[in-house]
C-alpha positions, 0 to 999 in steps of 0.5 A: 754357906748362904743360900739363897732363892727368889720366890713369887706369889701372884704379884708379890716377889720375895727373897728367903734364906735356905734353911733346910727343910724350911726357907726363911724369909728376908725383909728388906729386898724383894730380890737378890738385885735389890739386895745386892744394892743394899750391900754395896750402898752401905759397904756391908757384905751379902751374907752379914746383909742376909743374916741382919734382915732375915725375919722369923717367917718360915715356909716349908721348903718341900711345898715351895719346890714341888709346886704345892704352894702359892710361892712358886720358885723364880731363877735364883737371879735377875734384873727385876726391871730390865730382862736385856740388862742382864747378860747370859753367856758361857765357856767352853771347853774348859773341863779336864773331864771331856778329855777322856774323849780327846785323849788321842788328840795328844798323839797327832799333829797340829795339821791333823787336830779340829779347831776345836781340839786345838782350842782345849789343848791351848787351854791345857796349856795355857789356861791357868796363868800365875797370878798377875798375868793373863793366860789364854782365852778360853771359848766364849759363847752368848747364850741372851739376855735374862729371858732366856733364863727358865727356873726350876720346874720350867720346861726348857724349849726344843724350838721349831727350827732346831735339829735337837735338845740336849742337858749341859749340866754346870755351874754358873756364876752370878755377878753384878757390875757396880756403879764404878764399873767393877765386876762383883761375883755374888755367887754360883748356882747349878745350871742347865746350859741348855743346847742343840748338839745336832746342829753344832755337831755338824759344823763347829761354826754352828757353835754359835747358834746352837746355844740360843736357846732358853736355859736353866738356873737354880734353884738356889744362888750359893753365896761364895761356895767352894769352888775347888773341887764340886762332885755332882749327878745329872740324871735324865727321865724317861717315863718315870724311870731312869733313862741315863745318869752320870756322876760329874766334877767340876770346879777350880780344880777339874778345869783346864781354865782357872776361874780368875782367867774365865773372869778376866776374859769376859769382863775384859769387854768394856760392854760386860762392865755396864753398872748395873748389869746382871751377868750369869757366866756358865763355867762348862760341862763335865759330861753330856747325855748326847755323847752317850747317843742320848737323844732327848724327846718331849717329856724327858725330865733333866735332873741336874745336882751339885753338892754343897749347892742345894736342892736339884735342879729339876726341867721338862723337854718341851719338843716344839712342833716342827716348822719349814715356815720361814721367817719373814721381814717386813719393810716399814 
């Protein structure tokens, strides 16, 4: 399989094939979007791209990912001119995993189940459709746009106003919409859908705000991986030691939602198919730290790794002092 990373050196952005332990650099894009154009303009397919352009420059992969080189690691995707053309959202709900914790949901009654129960049951029964026909919606929520997206090594934000921070370890895709208007998925990578699970906790109608949040992606984009079945660990770090850890599956096989069912559901939207939009769309989590009564603090590090996708994912909590200042609007 390709894998891919951007990288950036002062002003001078690039983009270098994963070569273990050394990145290989391309010459004829200065990142993934860029690349991607290529392909679609000439009909030539990213990987035969990737192998035609990769040049016999090499960087040591090791200083690149622990920050001892002058290349830094960019998210493995973005808009290079417009952070708001690229749209970042997920799907909840979805993983046959979470459903240790709801197994007693399927010995009561409809009028007794949350929402949200209901919502998981549905999908369970109807999220996997047979090909040509549509199945049920899954849980959609909208996390921003590409500045939300923090790299490898980035500390992901606690603001000021939220009541927490906590992991959500996934997999993401990562599409492009061309100029007629057709999604294409160019890839996935490991992500950390970054949320406040205090605050959702509290009401399911929190949902929403609970996932404005700054978020991780990275920090390779693996081009068409197998999806069936993907084992993966997330661990988190407290001082130098382990705090909590969990082994994790994901994919097609593991999720109560087909991933075709995910896709049909997003860019069903004439607003999600702009061409030249970016989109990263995280599929769900398999487990969190939070349920544990994992409490996330300042410093804590979240390690995030799915196999076949490359090298860990690696992000600091960074806990904002609290505020009570209200925002204020001004008239114009």
């Amino acid at each position: 399989m390709i894998r891919l990373v951007q990288l950036q050196n002062n002003t001078t952005r690039g983009v270098a094939c994963v070569e273990e332990p050394n990145l290989r650099l391309l010459t004829g894009a200065d990142s993934v979007y860029r690349l991607v154009e290529q392909a679609l303009a000439s009909g030539t397919s990213l990987t035969a791209l990737v192998n035609r352009d990769t040049s016999g420059e090499r960087l040591a992969y090791d200083a690149v990912y622990e920050g001892r080189s002058p290349c830094r690691l960019r998210t493995p995707v973005d808009h290079p001119v417009d952070p708001a053309r690229c749209l970042v959202s997920g799907t909840g709900l979805t993983h046959l995993g979470s459903a240790q914790n709801r197994a007693a949901m399927h010995e009561k009654k409809d009028d007794e189940l949350t929402d949200s129960m209901r919502m998981f049951r549905w999908g369970l029964e109807g999220g996997r459709p047979e090909p040509g026909a549509i199945g049920v919606a899954p849980e959609w929520f909208f996390k921003g746009n590409g500045g939300v997206l923090r790299a490898h090594g980035d500390p992901l934000d606690v603001p000021g106003f939220a009541e927490d921070g906590g992991e959500e370890a996934e997999l993401a895709g990562i599409y492009v919409i061309d100029g007629e208007g057709q999604p294409r998925r160019i890839g996935m990578a490991a992500g950390n859908e970054f949320s406040d699970h205090v605050f959702e906790r509290a009401n399911y109608l929190n949902l929403a705000g609970s996932k404005l949040r700054s978020c991780a992606l990275g920090p390779e984009l693996v081009v068409d991986p197998d999806f069936a079945s993907v084992s993966g660990k997330v661990t988190i770090e407290r001082g130098g030691r382990e705090l909590w850890s969990r082994d994790i599956t994901t994919g097609a096989e593991e999720m109560c939602h087909s991933l075709a069912n995910i896709e049909h559901h997003h860019f069903k939207f004439d607003a999600h198919r702009r061409p030249g939009d970016v989109h990263v769309h995280f599929y769900g989590a398999h487990s969190l730290s939070f349920a544990d009564e994992i409490r996330l603090v300042d410093g804590d590090l979240m390690s995030i790794q799915f196999a076949g996708f490359g090298r860990a994912l690696r992000n600091p909590v960074r806990v904002a002092q609290k505020t009570n200042t209200p925002f204020n609007v001004e008239a114009l």
